[in-house]
C-alpha positions as a Markdown table, in Angstrom:
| # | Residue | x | y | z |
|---|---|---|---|---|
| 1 | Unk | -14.9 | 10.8 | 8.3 |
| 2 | Unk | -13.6 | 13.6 | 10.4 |
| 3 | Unk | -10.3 | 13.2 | 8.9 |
| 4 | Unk | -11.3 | 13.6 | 5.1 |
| 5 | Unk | -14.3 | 16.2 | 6.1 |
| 6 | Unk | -13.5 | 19.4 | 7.7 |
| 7 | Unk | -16.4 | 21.7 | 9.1 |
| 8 | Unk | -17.0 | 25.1 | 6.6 |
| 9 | Unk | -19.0 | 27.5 | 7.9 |
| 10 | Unk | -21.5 | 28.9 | 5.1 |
| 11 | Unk | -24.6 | 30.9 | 5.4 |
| 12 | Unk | -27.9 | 29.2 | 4.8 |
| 13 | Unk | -31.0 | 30.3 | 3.0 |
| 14 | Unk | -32.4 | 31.6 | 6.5 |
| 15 | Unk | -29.3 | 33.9 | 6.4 |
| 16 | Unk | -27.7 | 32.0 | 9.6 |
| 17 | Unk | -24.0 | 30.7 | 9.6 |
| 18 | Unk | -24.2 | 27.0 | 9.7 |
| 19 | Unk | -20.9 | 24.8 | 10.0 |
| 20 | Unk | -21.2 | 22.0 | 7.2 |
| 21 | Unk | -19.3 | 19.0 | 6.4 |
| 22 | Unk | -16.4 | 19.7 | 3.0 |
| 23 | Unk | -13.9 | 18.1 | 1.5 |
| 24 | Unk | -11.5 | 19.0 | -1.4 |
| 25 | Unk | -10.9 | 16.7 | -4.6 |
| 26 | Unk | -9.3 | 13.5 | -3.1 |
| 27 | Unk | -11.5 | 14.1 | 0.1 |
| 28 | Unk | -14.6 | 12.9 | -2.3 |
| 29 | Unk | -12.4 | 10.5 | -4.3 |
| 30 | Unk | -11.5 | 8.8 | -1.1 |
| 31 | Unk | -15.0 | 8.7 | 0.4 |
| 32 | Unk | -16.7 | 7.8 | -3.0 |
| 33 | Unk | -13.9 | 5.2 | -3.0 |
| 34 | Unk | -14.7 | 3.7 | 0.7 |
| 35 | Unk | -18.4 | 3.0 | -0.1 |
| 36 | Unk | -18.8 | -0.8 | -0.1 |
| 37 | Unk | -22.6 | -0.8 | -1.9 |
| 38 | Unk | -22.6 | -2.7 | -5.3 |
| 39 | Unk | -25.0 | 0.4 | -6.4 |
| 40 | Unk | -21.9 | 2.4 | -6.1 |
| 41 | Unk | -19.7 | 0.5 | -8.3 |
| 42 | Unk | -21.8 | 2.0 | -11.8 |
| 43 | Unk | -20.2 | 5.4 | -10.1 |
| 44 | Unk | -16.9 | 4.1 | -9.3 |
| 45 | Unk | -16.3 | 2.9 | -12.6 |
| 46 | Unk | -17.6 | 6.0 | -14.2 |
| 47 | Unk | -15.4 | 8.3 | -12.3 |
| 48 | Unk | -12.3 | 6.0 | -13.0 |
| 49 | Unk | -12.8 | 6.1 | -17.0 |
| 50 | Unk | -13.5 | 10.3 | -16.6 |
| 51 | Unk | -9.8 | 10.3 | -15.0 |
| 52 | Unk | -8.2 | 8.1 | -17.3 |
| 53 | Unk | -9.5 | 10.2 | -20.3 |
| 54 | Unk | -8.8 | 13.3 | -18.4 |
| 55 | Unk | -5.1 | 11.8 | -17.9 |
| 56 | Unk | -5.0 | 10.8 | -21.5 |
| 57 | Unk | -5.9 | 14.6 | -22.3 |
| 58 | Unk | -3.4 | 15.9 | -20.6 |
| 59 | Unk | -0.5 | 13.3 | -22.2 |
| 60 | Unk | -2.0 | 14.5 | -25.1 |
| 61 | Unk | -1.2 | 18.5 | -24.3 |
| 62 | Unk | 2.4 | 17.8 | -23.5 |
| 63 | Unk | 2.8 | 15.6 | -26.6 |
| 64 | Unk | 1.9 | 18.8 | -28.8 |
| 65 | Unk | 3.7 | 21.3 | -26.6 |
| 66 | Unk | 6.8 | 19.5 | -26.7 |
| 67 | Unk | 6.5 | 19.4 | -30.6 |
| 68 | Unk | 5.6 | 23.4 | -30.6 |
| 69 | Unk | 8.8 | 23.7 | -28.2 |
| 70 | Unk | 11.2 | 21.5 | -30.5 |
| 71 | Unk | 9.6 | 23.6 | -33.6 |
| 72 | Unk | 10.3 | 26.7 | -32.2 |
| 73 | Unk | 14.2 | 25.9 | -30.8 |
| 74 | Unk | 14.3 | 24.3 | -34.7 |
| 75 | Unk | 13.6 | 27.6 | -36.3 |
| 76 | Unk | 15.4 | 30.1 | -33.6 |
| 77 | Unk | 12.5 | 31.6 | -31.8 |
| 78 | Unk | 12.4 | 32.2 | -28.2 |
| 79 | Unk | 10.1 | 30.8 | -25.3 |
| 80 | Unk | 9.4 | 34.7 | -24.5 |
| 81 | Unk | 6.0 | 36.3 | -26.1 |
């Protein structure tokens, strides 16, 4: 995993720098991804319908902001507040 983790050095509750193992966003998607249990699949599955409604949301947002911007063009107004 030394590819998707990268050592972060933090300080620990005995107020020594220790170097820990991080990853960003798609470093846990891919690792969470790469487990093979069948436990992990309840997860998996989980995390997949959280994006897809997260995704959904955001279809949503330019939906309404592209009726706001037609609106606003409609009626003159500019884009600058």
């Amino acid at each position: 995993m030394g590819t998707i983790c990268t050592p972060l050095e933090m300080i620990a509750s005995d107020d020594k720098k220790r170097k820990i193992q991080s990853a960003n966003v798609e470093g846990l998607f891919r690792i969470i991804q790469s487990i093979p249990s069948p436990k992990a699949e309840p997860f998996k599955r989980w995390l997949a319908k959280v994006g897809s409604i997260n995704l959904n949301s955001f279809q949503v947002l330019n939906i309404v902001l592209t009726i706001i911007h037609r609106f606003r063009n409609k009626f003159g107004m500019t884009n600058t507040y």
